[in-house]
C-alpha positions as CSV (number, residue, x, y, z in Angstrom):
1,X,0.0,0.0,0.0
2,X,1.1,3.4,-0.6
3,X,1.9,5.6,2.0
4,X,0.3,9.3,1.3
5,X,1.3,12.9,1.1
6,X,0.2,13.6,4.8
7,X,2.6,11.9,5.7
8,X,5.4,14.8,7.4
9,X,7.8,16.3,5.9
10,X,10.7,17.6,8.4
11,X,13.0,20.2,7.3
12,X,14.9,19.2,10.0
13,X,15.4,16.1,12.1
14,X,12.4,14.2,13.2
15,X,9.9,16.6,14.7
16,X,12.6,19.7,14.5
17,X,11.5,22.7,12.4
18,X,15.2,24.0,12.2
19,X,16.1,23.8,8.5
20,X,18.7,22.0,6.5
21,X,18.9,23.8,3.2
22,X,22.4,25.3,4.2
23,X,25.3,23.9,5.7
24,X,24.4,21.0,8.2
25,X,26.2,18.1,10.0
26,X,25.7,16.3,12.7
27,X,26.5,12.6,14.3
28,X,24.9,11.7,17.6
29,X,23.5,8.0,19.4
30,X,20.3,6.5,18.0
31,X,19.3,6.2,21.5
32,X,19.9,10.2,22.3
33,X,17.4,10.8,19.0
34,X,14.5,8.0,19.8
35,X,14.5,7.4,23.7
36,X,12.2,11.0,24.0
37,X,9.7,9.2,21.6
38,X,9.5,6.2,23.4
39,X,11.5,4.2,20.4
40,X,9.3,4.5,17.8
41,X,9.8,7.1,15.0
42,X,6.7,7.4,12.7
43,X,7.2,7.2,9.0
44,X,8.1,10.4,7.5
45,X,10.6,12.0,5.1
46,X,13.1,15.3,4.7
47,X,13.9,16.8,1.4
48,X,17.5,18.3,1.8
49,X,18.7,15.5,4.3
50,X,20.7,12.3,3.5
51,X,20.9,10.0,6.7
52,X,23.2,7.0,7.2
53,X,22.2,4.7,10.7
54,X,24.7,2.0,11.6
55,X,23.0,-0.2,14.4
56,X,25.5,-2.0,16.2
57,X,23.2,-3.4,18.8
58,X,19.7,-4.3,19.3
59,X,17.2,-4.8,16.9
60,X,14.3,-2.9,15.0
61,X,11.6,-2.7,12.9
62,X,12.6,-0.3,10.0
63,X,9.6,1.2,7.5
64,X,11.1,2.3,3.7
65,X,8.4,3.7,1.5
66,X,5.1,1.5,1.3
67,X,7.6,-1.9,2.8
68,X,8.7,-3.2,6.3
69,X,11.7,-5.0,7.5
70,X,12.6,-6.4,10.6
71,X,16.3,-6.2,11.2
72,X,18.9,-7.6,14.1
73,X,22.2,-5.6,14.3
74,X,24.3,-5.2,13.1
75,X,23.3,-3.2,10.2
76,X,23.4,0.2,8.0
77,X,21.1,2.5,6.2
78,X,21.4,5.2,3.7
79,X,18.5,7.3,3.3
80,X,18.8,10.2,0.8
81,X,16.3,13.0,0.4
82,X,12.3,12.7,-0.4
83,X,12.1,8.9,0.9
84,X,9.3,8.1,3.7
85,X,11.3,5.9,6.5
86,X,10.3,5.3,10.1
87,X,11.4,3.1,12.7
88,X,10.5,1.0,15.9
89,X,13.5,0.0,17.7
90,X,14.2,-2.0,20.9
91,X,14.9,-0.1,24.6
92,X,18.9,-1.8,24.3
93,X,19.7,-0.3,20.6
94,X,23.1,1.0,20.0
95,X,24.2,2.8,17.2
96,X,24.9,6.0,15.2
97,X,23.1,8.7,13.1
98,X,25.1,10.6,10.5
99,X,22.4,13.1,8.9
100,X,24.1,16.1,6.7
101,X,23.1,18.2,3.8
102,X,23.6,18.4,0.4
103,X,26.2,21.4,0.8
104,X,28.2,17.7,1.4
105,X,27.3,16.2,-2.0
106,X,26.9,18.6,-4.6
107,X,30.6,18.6,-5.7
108,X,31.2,15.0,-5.0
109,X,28.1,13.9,-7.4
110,X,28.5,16.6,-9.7
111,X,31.9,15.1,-10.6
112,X,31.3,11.8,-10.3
113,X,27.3,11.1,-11.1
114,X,27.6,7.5,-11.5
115,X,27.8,7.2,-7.6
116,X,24.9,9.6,-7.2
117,X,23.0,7.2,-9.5
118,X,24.2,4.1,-7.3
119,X,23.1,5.3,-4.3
120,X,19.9,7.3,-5.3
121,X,17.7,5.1,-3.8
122,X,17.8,3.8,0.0
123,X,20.5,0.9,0.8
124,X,19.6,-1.4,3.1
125,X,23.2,-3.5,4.3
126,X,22.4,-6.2,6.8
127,X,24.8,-8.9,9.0
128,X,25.5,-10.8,5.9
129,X,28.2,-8.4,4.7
130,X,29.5,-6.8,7.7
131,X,32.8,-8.5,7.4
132,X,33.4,-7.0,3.8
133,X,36.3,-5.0,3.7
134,X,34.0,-2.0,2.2
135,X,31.5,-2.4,5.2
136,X,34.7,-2.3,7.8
137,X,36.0,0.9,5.8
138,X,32.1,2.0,6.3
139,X,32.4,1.6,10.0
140,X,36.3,3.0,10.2
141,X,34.9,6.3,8.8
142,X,32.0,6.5,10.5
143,X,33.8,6.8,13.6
144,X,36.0,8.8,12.0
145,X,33.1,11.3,11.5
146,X,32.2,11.0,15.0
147,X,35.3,11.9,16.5
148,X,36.2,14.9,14.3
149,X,32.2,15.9,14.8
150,X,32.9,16.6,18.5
151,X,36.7,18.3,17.8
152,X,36.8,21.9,18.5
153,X,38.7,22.9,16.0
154,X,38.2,25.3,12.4
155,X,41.0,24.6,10.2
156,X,40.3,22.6,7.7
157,X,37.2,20.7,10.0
158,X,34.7,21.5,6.6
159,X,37.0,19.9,4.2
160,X,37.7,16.9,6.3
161,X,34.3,15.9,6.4
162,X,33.4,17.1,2.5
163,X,36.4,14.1,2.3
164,X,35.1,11.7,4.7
165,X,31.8,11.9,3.0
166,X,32.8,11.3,-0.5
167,X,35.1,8.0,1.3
168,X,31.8,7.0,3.1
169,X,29.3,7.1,0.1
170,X,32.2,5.4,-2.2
171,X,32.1,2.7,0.4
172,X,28.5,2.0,0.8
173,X,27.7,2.2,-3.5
174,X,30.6,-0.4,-3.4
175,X,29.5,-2.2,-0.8
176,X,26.1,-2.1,-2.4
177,X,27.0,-3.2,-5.5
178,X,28.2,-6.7,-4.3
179,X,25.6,-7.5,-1.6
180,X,22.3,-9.1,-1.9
181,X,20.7,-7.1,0.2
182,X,18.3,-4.2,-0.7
183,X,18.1,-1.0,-2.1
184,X,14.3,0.6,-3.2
185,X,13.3,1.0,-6.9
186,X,11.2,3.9,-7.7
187,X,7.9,4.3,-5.9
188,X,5.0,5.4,-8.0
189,X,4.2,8.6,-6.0
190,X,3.9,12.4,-6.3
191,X,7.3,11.6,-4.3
192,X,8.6,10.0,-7.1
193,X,7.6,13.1,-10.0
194,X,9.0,15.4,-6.8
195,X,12.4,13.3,-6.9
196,X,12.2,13.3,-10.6
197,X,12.1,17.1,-11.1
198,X,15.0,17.3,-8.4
199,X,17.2,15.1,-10.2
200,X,16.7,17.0,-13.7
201,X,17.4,20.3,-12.4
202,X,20.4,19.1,-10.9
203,X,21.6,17.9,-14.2
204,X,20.2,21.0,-16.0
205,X,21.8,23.5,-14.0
206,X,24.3,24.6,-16.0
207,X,23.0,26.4,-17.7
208,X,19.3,26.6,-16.0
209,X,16.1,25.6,-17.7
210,X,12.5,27.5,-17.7
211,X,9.9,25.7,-15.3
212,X,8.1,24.9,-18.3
213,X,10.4,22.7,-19.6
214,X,10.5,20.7,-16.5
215,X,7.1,20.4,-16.6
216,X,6.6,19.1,-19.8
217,X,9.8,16.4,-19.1
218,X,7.5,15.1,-16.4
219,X,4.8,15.1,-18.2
220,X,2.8,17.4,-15.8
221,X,1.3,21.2,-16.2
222,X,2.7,23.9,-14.4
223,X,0.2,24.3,-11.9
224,X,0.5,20.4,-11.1
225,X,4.4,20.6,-10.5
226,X,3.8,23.6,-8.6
227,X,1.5,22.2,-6.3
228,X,3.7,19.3,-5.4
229,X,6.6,20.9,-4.9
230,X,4.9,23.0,-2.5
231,X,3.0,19.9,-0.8
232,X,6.2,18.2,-0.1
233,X,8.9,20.8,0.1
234,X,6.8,23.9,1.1
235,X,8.6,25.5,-1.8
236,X,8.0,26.4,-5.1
237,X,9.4,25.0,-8.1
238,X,11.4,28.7,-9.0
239,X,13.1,28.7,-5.1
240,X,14.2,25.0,-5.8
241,X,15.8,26.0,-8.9
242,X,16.9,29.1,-7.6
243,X,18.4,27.0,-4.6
244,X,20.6,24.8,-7.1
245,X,21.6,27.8,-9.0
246,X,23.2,29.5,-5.6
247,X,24.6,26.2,-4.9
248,X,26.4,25.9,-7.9
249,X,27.3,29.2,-8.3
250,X,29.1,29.1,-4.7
251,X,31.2,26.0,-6.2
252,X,32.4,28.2,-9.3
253,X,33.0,31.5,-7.6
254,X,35.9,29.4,-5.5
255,X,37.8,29.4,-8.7
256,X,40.1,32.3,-9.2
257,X,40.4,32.0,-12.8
258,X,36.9,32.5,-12.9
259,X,35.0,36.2,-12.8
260,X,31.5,37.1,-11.6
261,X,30.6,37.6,-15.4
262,X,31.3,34.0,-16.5
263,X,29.7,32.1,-13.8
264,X,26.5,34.2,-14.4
265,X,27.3,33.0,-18.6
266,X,28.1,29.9,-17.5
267,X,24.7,29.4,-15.7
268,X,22.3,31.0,-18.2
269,X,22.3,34.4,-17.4
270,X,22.3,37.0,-20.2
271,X,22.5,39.4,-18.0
272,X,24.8,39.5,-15.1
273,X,23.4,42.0,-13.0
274,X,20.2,40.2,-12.9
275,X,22.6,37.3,-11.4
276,X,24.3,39.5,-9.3
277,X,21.0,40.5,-7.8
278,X,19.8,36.9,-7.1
279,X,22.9,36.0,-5.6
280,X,23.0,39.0,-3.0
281,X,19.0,38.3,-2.3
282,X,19.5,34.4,-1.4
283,X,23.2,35.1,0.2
284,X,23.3,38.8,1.5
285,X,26.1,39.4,-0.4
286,X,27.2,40.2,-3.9
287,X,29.1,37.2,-5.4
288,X,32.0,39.7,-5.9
289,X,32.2,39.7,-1.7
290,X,31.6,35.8,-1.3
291,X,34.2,35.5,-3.9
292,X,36.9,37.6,-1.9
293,X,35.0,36.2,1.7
294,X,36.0,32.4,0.2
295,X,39.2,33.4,-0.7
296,X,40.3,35.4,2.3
297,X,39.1,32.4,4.5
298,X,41.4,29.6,2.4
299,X,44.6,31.4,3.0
């Protein structure tokens, strides 16, 4: 049966109305996250937030989409954007949460998309393959993760994990690849057209298409697609694609080489004073200062 469009949609953490669209990382105990909800976690979803749970202890009763499994550590999960998952997990659980952002990704699947396909659907890894040498280098960083998580420290702590995140998501489309365990196909849904449109104007960013033509890939008017993306993501379908514009425009203002005018060319812009004014009114600054702000802060 499929699960419906009630169903919530946190642009946080479960139950947290604190937002992910920007930076965010954070490890911490499954335990710490579930006790307060007396170990159950309904089915819901988040549509800027990738999750990865590695259960070392206990067991639990895991919802993906419209299907249940019932699971006895150890075992992993990777959970990307726009899937419903919920859980039921016993009083002696022990594990960890790794939930982060897309400000993690964007780079790492924009240069290598093949892994981005691999993993584009939820991975399930059970006891059968924790011995592989990709599920121990899984583990390794994990706790890798977790240690530099809770290090007070600023050099160089954002590109450690940007690097620890591209090792861990290597290891577990590797890993995923040779087991026999599961990973979801596409679910028939308004999720599904929502993930759809997500994934073509990540590919079509550069440069940017109209609405319209989204639309018609999908096979859907305008007012439908708009009305979907504001059901699930309490956005509309311009602020998403203005959302992956910023985004990318962030990665190619950190080149040098590179001026204010040809990003804006670069991303469809005719005009690059219409850019310049998108940038400042997402940001609060004109790309010309993040430019010199990203610069200054790499030396």
């Amino acid at each position: 049966m499929e699960q419906s469009l009630h169903i919530s949609n946190f642009p946080g953490l479960y139950r947290e109305e604190t937002s992910v669209r920007e930076k965010y990382f954070l490890v911490e105990q499954v335990k710490t996250r579930c006790i307060n909800f007396g170990w159950q976690v309904e089915p819901h979803f988040h549509s800027y937030l990738y999750q990865i749970f590695f259960v070392k202890g206990g067991t639990a009763e895991i919802h993906l989409n419209a299907h249940k499994y019932k699971l006895e550590a150890p075992f992993l999960i990777y959970i990307p954007p726009n899937y419903i998952h919920g859980f039921s997990f016993s009083p002696n659980v022990d594990g960890d949460i790794i939930s982060f952002s897309n400000y993690y990704t964007y780079s790492f699947f924009k240069e290598f998309p093949i892994i981005e396909k691999s993993i584009a659907f939820p991975i399930l890894l059970s006891r059968e393959c924790s011995k592989d040498k990709d599920a121990i280098s899984i583990i390794e960083t994990l706790l890798e993760l977790e240690a530099e998580f809770y290090e007070e420290r600023d050099s160089f702590k954002d590109i450690y994990i940007h690097v620890k995140l591209a090792s861990l998501l290597l290891s577990i489309a590797s890993l995923k690849e040779k087991a026999n365990d599961f990973h979801l196909s596409k679910n028939s849904s308004e999720l599904d057209y929502f993930r759809q449109f997500l994934e073509m104007v990540k590919t079509q960013i550069s440069p940017f298409q109209p609405i319209e033509f989204y639309a018609k890939k999908l096979g859907v008017s305008l007012s439908h697609l708009n009305r979907l993306c504001k059901t699930i993501s309490n956005d509309t379908p311009l602020s998403i694609i203005q959302y992956e514009i910023i985004s990318m425009a962030k990665i190619l203002l950190l080149n040098d080489k590179i001026n204010v005018s040809d990003v804006a060319y670069s991303l469809g812009f005719n005009d690059p004073s219409y850019f310049i004014r998108l940038f400042k009114k997402k940001t609060g600054m004109t790309p010309k200062a993040y430019k010199f702000s990203s610069s200054k802060n790499s030396k």
